[in-house]
py3Dmol code that shows the C-alpha trace and the ligand (Angstrom):
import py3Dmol

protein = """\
ATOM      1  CA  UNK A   1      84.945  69.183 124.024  1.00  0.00           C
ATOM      2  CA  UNK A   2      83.812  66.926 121.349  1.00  0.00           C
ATOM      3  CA  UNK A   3      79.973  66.860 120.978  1.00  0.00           C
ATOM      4  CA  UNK A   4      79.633  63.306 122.961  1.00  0.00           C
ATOM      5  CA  UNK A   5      82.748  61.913 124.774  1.00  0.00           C
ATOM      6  CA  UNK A   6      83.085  58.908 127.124  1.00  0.00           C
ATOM      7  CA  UNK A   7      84.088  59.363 130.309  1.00  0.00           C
ATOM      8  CA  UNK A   8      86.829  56.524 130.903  1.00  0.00           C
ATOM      9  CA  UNK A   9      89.632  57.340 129.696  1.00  0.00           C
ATOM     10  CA  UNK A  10      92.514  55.412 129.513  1.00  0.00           C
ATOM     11  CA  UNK A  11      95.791  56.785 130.712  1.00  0.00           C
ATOM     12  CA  UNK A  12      99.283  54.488 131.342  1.00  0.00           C
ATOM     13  CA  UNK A  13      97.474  51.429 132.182  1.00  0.00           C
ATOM     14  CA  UNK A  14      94.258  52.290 134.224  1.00  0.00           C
ATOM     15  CA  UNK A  15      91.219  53.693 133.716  1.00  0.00           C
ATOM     16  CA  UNK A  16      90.578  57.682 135.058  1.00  0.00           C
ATOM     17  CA  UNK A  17      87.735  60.223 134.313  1.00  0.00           C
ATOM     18  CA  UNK A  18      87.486  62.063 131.470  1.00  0.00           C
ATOM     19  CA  UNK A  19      88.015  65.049 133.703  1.00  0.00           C
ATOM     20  CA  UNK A  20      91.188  64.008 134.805  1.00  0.00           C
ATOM     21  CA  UNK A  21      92.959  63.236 131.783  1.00  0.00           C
ATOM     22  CA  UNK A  22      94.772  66.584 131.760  1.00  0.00           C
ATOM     23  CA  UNK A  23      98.187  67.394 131.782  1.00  0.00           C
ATOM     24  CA  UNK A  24     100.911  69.815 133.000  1.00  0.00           C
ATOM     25  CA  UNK A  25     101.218  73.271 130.539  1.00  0.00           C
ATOM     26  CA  UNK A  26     105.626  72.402 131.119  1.00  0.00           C
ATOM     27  CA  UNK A  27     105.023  69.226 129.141  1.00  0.00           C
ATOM     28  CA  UNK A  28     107.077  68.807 126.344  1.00  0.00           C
ATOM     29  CA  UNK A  29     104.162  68.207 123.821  1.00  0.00           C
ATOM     30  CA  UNK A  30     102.855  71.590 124.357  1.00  0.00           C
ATOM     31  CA  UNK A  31     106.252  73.687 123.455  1.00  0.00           C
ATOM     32  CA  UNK A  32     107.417  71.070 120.769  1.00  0.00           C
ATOM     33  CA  UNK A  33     104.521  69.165 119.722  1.00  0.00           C
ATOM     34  CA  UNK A  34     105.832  66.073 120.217  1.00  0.00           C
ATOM     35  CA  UNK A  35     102.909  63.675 119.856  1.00  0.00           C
ATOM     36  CA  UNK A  36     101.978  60.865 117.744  1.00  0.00           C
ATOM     37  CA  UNK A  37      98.532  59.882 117.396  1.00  0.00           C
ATOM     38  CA  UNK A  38      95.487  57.664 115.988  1.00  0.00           C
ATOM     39  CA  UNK A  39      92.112  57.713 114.958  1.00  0.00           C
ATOM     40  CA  UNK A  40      90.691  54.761 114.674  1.00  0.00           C
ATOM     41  CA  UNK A  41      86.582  54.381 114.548  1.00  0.00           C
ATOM     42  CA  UNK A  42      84.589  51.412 116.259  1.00  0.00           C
ATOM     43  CA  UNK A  43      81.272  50.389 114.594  1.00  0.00           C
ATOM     44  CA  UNK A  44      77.684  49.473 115.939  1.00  0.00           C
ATOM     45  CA  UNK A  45      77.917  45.927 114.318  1.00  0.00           C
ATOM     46  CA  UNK A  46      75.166  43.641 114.445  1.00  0.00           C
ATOM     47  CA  UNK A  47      77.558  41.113 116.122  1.00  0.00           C
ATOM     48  CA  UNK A  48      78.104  44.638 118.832  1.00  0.00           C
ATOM     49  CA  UNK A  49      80.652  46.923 118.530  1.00  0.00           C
ATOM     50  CA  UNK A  50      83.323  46.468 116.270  1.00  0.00           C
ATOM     51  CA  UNK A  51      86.652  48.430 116.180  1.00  0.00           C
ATOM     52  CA  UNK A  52      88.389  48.553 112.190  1.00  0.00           C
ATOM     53  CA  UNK A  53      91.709  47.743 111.521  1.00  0.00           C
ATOM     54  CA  UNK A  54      92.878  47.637 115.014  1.00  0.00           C
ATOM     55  CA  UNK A  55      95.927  45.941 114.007  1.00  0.00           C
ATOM     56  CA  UNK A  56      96.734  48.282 111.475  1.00  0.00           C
ATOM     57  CA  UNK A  57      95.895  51.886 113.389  1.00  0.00           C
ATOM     58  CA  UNK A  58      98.295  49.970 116.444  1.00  0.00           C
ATOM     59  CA  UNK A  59     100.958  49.410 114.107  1.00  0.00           C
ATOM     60  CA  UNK A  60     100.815  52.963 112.355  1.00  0.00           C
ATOM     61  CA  UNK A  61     101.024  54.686 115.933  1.00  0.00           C
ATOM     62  CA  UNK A  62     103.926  52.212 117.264  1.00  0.00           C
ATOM     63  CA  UNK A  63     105.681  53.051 113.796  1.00  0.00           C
ATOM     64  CA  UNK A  64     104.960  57.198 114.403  1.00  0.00           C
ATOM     65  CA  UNK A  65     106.470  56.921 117.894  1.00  0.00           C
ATOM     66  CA  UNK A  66     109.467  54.743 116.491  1.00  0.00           C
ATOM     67  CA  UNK A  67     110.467  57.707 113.802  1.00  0.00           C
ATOM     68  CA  UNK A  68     110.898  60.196 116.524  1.00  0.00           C
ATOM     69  CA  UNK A  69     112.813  57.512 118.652  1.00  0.00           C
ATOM     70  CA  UNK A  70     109.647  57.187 120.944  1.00  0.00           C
ATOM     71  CA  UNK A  71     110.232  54.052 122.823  1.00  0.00           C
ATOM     72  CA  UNK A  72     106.625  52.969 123.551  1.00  0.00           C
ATOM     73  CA  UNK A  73     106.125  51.410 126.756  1.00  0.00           C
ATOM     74  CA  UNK A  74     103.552  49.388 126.112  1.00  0.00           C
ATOM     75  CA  UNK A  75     103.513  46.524 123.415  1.00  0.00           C
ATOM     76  CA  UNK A  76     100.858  46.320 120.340  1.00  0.00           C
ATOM     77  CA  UNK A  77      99.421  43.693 122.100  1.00  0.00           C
ATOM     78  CA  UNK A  78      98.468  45.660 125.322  1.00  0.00           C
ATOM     79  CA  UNK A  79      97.192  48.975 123.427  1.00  0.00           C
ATOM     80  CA  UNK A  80      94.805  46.826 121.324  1.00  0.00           C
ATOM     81  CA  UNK A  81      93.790  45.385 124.241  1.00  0.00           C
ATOM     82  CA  UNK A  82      93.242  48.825 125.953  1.00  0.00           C
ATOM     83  CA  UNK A  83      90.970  49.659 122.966  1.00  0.00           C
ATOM     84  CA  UNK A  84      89.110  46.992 123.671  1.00  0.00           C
ATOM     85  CA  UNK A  85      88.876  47.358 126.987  1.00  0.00           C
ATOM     86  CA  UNK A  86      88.289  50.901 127.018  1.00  0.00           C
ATOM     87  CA  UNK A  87      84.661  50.137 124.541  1.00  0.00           C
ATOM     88  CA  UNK A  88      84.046  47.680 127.228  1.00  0.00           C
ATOM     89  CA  UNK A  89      83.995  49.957 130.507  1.00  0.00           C
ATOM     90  CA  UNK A  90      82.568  52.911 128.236  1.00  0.00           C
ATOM     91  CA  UNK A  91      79.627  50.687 127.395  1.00  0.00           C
ATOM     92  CA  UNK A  92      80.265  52.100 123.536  1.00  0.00           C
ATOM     93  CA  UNK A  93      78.139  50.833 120.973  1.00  0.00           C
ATOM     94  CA  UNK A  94      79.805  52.931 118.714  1.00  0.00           C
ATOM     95  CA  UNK A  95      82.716  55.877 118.873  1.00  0.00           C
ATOM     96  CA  UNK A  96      86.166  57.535 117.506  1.00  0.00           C
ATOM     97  CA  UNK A  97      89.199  56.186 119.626  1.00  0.00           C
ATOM     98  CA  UNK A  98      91.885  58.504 119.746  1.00  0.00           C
ATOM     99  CA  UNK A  99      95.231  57.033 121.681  1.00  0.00           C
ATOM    100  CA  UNK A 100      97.947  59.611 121.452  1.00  0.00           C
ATOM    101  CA  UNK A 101     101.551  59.094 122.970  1.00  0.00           C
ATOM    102  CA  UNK A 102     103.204  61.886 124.059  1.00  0.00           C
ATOM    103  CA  UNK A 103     106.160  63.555 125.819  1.00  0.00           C
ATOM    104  CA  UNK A 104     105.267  64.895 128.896  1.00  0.00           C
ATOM    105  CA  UNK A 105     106.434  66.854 131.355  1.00  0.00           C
ATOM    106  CA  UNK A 106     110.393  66.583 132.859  1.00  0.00           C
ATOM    107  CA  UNK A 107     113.428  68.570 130.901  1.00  0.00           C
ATOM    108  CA  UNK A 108     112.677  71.984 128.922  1.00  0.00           C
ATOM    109  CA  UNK A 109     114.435  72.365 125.579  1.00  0.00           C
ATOM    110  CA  UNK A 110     114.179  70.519 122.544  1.00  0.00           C
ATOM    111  CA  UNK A 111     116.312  67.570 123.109  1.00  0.00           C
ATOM    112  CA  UNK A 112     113.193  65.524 123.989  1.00  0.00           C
ATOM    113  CA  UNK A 113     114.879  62.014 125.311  1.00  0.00           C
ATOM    114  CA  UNK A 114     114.450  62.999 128.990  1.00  0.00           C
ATOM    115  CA  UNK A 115     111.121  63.560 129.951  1.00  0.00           C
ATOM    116  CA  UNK A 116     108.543  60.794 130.332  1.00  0.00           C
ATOM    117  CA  UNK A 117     106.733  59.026 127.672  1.00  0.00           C
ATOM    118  CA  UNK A 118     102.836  59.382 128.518  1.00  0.00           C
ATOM    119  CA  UNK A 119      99.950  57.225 126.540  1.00  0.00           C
ATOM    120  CA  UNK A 120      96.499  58.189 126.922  1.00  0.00           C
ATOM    121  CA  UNK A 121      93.369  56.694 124.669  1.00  0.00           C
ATOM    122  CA  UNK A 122      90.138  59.097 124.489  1.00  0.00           C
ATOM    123  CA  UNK A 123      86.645  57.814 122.986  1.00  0.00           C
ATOM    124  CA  UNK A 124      84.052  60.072 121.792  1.00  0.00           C
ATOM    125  CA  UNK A 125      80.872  59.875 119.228  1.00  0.00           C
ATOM    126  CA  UNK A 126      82.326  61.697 115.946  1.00  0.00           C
ATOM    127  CA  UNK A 127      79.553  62.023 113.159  1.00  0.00           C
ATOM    128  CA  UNK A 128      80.183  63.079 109.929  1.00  0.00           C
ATOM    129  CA  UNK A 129      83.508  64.729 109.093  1.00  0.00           C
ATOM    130  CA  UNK A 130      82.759  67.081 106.119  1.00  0.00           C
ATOM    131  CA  UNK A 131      79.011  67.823 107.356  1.00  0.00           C
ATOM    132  CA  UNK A 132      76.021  65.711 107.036  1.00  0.00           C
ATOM    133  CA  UNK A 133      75.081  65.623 103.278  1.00  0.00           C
ATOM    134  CA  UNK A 134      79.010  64.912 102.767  1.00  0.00           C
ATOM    135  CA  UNK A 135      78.737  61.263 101.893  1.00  0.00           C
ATOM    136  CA  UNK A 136      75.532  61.380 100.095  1.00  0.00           C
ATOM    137  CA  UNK A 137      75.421  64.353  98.173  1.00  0.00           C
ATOM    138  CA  UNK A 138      80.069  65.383  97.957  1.00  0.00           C
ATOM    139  CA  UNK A 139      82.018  68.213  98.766  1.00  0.00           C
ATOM    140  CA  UNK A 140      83.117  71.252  97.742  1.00  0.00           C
ATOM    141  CA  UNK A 141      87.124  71.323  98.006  1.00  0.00           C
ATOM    142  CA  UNK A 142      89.794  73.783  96.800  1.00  0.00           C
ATOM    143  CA  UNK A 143      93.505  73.156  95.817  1.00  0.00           C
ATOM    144  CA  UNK A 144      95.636  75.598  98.660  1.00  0.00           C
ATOM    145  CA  UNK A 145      97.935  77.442  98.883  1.00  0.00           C
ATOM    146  CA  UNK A 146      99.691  75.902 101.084  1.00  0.00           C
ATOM    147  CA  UNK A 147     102.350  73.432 100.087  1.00  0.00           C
ATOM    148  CA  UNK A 148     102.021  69.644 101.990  1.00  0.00           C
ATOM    149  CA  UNK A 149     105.684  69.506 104.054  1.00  0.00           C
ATOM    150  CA  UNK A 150     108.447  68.275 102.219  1.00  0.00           C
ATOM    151  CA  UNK A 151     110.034  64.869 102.726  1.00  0.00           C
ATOM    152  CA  UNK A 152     113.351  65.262 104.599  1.00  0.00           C
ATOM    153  CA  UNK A 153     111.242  68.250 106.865  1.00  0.00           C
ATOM    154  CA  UNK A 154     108.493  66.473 108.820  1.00  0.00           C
ATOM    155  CA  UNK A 155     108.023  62.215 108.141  1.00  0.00           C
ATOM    156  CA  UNK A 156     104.549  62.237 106.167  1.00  0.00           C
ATOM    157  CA  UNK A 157     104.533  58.388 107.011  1.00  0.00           C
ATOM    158  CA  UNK A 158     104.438  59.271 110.772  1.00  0.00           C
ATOM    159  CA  UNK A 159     100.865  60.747 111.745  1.00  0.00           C
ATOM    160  CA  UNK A 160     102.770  63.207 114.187  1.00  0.00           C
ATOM    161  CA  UNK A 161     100.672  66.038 115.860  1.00  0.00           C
ATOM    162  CA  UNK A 162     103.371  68.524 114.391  1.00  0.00           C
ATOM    163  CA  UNK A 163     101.861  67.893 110.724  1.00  0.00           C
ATOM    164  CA  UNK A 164      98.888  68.970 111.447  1.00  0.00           C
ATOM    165  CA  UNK A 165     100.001  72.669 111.764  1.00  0.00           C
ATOM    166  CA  UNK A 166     100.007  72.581 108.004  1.00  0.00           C
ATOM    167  CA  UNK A 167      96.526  70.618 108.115  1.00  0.00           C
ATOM    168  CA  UNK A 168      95.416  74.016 110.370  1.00  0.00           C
ATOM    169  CA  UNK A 169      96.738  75.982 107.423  1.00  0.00           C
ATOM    170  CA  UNK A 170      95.137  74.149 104.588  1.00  0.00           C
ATOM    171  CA  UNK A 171      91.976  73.763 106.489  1.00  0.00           C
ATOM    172  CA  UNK A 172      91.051  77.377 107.600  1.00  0.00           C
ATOM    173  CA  UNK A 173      92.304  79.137 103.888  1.00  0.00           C
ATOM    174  CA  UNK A 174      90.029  76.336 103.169  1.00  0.00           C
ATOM    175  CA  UNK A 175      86.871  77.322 105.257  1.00  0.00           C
ATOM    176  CA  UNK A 176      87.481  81.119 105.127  1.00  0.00           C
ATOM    177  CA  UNK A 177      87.233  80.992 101.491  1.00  0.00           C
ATOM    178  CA  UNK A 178      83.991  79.139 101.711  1.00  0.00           C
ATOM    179  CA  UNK A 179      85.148  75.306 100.602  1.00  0.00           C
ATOM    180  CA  UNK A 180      84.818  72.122 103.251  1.00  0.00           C
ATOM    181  CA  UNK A 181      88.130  71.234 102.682  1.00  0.00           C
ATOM    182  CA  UNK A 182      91.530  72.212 100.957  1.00  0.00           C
ATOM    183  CA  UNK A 183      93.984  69.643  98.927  1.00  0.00           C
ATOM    184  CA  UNK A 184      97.674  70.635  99.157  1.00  0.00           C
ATOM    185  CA  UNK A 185     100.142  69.456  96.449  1.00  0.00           C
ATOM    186  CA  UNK A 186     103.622  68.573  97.322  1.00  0.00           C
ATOM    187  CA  UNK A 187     107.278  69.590  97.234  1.00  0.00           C
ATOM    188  CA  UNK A 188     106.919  68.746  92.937  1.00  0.00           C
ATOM    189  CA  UNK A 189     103.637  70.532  92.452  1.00  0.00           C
ATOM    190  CA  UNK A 190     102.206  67.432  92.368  1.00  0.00           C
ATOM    191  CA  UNK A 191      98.545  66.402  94.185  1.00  0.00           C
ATOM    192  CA  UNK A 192      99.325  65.036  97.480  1.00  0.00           C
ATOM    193  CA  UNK A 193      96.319  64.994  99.749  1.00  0.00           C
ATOM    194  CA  UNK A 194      93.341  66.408 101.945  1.00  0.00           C
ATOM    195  CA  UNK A 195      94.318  68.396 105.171  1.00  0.00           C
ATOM    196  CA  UNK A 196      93.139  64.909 107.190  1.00  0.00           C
ATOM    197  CA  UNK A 197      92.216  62.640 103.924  1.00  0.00           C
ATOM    198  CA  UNK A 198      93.872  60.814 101.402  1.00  0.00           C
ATOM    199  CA  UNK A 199      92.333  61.642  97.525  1.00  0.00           C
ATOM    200  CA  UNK A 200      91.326  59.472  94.556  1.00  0.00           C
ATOM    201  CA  UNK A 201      90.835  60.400  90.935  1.00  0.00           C
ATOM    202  CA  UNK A 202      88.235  58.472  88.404  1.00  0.00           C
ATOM    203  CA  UNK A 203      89.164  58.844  84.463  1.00  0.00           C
ATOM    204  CA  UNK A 204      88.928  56.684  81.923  1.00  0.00           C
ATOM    205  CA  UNK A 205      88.130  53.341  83.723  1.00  0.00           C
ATOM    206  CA  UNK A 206      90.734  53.837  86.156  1.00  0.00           C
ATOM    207  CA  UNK A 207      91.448  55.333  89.848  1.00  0.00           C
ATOM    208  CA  UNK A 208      94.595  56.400  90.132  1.00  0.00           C
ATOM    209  CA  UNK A 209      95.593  57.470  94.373  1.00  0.00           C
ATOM    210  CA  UNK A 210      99.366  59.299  95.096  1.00  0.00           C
ATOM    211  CA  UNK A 211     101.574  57.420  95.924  1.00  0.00           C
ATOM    212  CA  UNK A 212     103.392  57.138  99.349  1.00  0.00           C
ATOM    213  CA  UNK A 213     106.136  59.598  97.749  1.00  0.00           C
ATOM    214  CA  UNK A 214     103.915  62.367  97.436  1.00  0.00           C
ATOM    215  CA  UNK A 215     104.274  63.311 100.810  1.00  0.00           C
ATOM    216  CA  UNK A 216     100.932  61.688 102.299  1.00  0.00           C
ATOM    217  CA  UNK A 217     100.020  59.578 105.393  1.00  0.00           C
ATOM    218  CA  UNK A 218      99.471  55.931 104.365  1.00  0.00           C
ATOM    219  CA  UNK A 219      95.854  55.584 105.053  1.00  0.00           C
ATOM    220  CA  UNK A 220      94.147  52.671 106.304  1.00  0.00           C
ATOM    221  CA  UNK A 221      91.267  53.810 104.271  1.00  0.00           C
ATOM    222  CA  UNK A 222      93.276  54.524 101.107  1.00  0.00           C
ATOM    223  CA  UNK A 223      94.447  51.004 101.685  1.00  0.00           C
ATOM    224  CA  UNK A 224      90.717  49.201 101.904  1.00  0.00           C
ATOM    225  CA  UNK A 225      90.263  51.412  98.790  1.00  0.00           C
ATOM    226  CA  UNK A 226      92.963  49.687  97.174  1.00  0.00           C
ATOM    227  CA  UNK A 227      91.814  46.095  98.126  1.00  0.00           C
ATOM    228  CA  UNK A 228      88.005  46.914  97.225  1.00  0.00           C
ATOM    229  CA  UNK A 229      88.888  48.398  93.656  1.00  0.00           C
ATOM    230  CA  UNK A 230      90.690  44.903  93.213  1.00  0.00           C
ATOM    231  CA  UNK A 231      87.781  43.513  94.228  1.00  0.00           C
ATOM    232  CA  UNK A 232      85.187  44.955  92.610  1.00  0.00           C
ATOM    233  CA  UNK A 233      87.502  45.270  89.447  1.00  0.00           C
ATOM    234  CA  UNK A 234      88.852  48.796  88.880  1.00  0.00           C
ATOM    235  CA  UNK A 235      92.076  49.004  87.846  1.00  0.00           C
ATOM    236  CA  UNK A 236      93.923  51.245  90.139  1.00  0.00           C
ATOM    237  CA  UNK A 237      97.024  52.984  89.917  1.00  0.00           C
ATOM    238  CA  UNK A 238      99.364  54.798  92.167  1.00  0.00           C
ATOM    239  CA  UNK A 239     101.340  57.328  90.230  1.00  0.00           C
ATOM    240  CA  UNK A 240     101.894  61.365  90.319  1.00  0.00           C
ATOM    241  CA  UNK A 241      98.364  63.165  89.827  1.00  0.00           C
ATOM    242  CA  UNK A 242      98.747  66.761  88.329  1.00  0.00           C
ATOM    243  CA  UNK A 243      96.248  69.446  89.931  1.00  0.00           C
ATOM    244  CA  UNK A 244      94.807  69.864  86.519  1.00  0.00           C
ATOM    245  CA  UNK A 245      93.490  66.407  86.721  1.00  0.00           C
ATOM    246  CA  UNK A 246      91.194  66.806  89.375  1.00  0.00           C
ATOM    247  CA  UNK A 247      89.565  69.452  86.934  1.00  0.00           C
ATOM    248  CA  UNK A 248      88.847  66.732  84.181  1.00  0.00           C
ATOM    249  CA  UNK A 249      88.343  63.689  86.072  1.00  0.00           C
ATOM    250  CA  UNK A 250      84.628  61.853  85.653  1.00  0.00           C
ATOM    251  CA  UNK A 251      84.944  61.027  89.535  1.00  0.00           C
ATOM    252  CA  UNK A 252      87.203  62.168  92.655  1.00  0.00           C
ATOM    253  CA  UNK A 253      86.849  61.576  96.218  1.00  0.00           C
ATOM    254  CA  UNK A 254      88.454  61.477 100.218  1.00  0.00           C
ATOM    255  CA  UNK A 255      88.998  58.721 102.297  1.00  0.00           C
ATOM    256  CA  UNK A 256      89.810  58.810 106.038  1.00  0.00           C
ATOM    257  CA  UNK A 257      89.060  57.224 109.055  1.00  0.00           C
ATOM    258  CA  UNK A 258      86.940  60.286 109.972  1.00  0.00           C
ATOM    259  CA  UNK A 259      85.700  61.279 106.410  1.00  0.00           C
ATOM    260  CA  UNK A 260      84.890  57.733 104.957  1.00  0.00           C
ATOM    261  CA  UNK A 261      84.587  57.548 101.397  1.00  0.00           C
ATOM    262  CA  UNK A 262      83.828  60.949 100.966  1.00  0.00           C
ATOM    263  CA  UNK A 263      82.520  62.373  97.086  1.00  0.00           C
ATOM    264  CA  UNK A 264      84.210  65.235  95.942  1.00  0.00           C
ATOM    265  CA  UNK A 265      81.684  67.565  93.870  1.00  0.00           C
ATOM    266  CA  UNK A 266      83.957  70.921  92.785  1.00  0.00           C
ATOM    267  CA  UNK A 267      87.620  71.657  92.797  1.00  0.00           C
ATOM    268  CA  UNK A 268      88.092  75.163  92.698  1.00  0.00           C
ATOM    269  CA  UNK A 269      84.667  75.645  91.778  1.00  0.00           C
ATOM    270  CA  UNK A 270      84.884  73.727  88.652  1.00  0.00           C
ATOM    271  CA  UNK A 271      82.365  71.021  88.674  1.00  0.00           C
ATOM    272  CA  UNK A 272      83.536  67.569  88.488  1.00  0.00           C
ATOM    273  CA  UNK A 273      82.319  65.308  86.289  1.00  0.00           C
ATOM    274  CA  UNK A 274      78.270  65.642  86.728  1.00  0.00           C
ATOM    275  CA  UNK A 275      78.637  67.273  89.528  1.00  0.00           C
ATOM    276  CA  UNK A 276      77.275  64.815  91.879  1.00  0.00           C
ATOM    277  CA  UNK A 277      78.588  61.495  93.373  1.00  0.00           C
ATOM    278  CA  UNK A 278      79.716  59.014  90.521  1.00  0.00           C
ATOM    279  CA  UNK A 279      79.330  55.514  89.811  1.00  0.00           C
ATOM    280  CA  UNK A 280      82.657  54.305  91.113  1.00  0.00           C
ATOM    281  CA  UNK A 281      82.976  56.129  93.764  1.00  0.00           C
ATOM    282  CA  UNK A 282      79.182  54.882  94.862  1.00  0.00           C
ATOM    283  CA  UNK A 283      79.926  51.075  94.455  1.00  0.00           C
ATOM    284  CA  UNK A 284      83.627  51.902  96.869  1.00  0.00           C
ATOM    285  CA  UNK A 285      81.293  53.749  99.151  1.00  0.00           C
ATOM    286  CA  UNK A 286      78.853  51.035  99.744  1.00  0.00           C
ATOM    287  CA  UNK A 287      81.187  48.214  99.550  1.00  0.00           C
ATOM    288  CA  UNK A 288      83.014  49.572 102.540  1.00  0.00           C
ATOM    289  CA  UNK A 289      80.250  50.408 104.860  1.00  0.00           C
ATOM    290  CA  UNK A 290      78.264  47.759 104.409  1.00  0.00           C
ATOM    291  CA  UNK A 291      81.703  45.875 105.594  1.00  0.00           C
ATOM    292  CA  UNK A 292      82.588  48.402 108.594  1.00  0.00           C
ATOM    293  CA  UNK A 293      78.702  48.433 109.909  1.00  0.00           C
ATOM    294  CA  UNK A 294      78.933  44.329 109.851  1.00  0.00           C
ATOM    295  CA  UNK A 295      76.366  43.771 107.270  1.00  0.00           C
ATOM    296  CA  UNK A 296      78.706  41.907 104.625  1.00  0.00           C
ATOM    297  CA  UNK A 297      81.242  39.415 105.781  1.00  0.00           C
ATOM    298  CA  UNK A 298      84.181  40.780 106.798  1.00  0.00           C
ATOM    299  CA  UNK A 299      86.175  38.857 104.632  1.00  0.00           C
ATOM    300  CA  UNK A 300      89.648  40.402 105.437  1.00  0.00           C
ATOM    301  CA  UNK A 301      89.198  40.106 109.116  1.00  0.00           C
ATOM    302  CA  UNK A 302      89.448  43.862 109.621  1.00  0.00           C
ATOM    303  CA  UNK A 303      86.760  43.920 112.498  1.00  0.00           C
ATOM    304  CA  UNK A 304      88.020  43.127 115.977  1.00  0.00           C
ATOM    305  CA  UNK A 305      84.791  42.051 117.931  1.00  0.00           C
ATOM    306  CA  UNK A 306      84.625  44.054 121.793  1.00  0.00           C
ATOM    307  CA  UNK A 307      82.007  41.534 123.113  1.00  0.00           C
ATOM    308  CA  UNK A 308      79.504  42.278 125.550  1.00  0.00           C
ATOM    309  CA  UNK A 309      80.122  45.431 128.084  1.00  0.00           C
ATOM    310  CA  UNK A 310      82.613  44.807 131.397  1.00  0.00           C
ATOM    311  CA  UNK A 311      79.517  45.205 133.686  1.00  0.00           C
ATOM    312  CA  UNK A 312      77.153  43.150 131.271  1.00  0.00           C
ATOM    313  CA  UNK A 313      79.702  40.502 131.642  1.00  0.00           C
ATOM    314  CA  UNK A 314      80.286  40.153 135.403  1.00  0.00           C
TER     315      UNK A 314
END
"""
ligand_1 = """\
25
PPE
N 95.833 62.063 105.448
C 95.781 62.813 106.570
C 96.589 64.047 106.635
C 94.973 62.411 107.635
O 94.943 63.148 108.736
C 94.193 61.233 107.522
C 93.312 60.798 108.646
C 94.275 60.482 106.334
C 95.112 60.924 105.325
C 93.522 59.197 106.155
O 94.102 58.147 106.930
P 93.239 56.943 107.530
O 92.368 57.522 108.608
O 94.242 55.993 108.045
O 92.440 56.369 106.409
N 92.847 61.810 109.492
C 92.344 61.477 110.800
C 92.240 62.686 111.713
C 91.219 63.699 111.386
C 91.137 64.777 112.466
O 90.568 65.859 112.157
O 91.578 64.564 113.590
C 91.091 60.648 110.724
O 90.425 60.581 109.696
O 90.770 60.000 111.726
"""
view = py3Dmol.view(width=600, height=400)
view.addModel(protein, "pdb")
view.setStyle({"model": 0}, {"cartoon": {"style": "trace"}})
view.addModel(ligand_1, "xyz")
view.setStyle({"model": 1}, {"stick": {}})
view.zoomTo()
view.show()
């Protein structure tokens, strides 16, 4: 149970207890994985809660689903709407929204085009994803064993529960051998990304990100990183990052939904750069939250306002 969930939940079109929301150990998701999923975060705004890139998290799940031949049945429209909605009867100032579309329960084997489609959206309070201190003060990652999967195995461009069996992997070699995190490289030995971030490097005046090829999920974060280094003028490129990189860089750091712009302080125990959060990274860091938590204008319309709560509006 996550340390603070709501209890609406939103399931197919109405509202039902969090209690409720449970489903049927025959389901197809539970023998074959078969789930596609977002996390998208809403934000205590001063103008009230505000969820971020809506559009973009609705589009990303609608595009998982259509990879594995998922016919959605509701339209982008009516799941950004449920979001909404669902902050509204939740009275949320602010929360993690997790909708996840699923097969459920109907045929058993792996052909998966006969059982029933099922769409559920869960809210809870998520803090901070790599600890407390991880934004201020940077983690302490490690390059794994583990290899991200290889394009023509699992879609890296669909955020499909099945990936995140490798995530497991990467994340508890990660843990046991005392680091907050683990960075696979993919099929070409090449840097590819966190077990549930994206990764930037600093050197020379430039930030250089994987590119989509290297196996990772396009992040909405990754993406505002892009737009904000433009912005605040860093060059940025996206090209092939060798692990020994991360080693010299002056700065490198996470994004995600969950982890923010998260500092990275050691790879593989070798300190990078000072050892401590760099300048770069900073000025990214505070850029975006002051636009997520409403304090700057959101000048690329990537807050959707919720508006007052159901019963405050009645
Ligand atoms: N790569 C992976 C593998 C990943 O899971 C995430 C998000 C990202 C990159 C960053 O994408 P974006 O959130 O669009 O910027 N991971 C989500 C799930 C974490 C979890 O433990 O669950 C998240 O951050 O919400």
């Amino acid at each position: 149970m996550p340390v603070k969930n709501y209890d609406q939940v939103w399931h197919n079109g109405k509202f039902i207890p969090w209690a409720d929301a449970t489903i049927h150990v025959s389901a197809h998701v539970v023998h074959y994985a078969s789930s596609l999923f977002e996390g998208i975060r809403c934000y205590d705004t001063p103008q009230g809660p505000a969820i971020f890139r809506l559009k973009e998290h609705t589009d990303r799940l609608v595009n998982s689903a259509k990879i594995y031949r998922m016919d959605v049945p509701y339209s982008r429209e009516e799941l950004s709407q449920a979001m909404v909605d669902l902050i509204r009867v939740n009275n949320v100032k602010h929360c993690y929204l997790r909708p996840v579309v699923f097969r459920g329960a109907g045929e058993m084997g792996v052909n998966p085009l006969k059982n029933s489609v099922e769409v559920y959206i869960l809210a809870w309070e998520w803090g901070k994803y790599l600890g407390d201190e991880a934004l201020r003060k940077g983690v302490e990652v490690c390059i794994s064993s583990w290899q991200r999967i290889a394009p023509n195995t699992l879609p890296a461009m669909a955020k499909a529960a099945a990936n995140y069996m490798n995530s497991q992997l990467i994340k508890m070699e990660a843990l046991t051998n005392g680091y907050t995190e683990g960075i696979s490289l993919d099929n070409s030995g090449y840097v590819s990304e966190g077990s549930g971030e994206n990764i930037f490097v600093v050197r020379e005046g430039k930030i250089f990100t994987p590119p989509l090829s290297a196996s990772v999920l396009p992040g909405i974060t990754r993406d505002c990183v892009l737009v904000l280094a433009k912005e605040l003028g860093y060059p940025l490129v996206e090209q092939n990052i060798a692990r020994e990189m991360l080693y010299i860089a002056e700065e490198v750091f996470f994004t995600g939904t969950a982890a923010e712009i998260t500092p990275i302080r050691s790879v593989d125990r070798i300190v990078v750069g000072k050892g401590q959060p760099g300048p770069v990274t900073r000025s990214l860091q505070e850029r975006f939250l002051s636009i997520v938590q409403g304090q700057a204008e959101d000048r690329y319309g990537w807050l959707t306002l919720c508006g007052q709560p159901v019963a405050a509006a009645r």
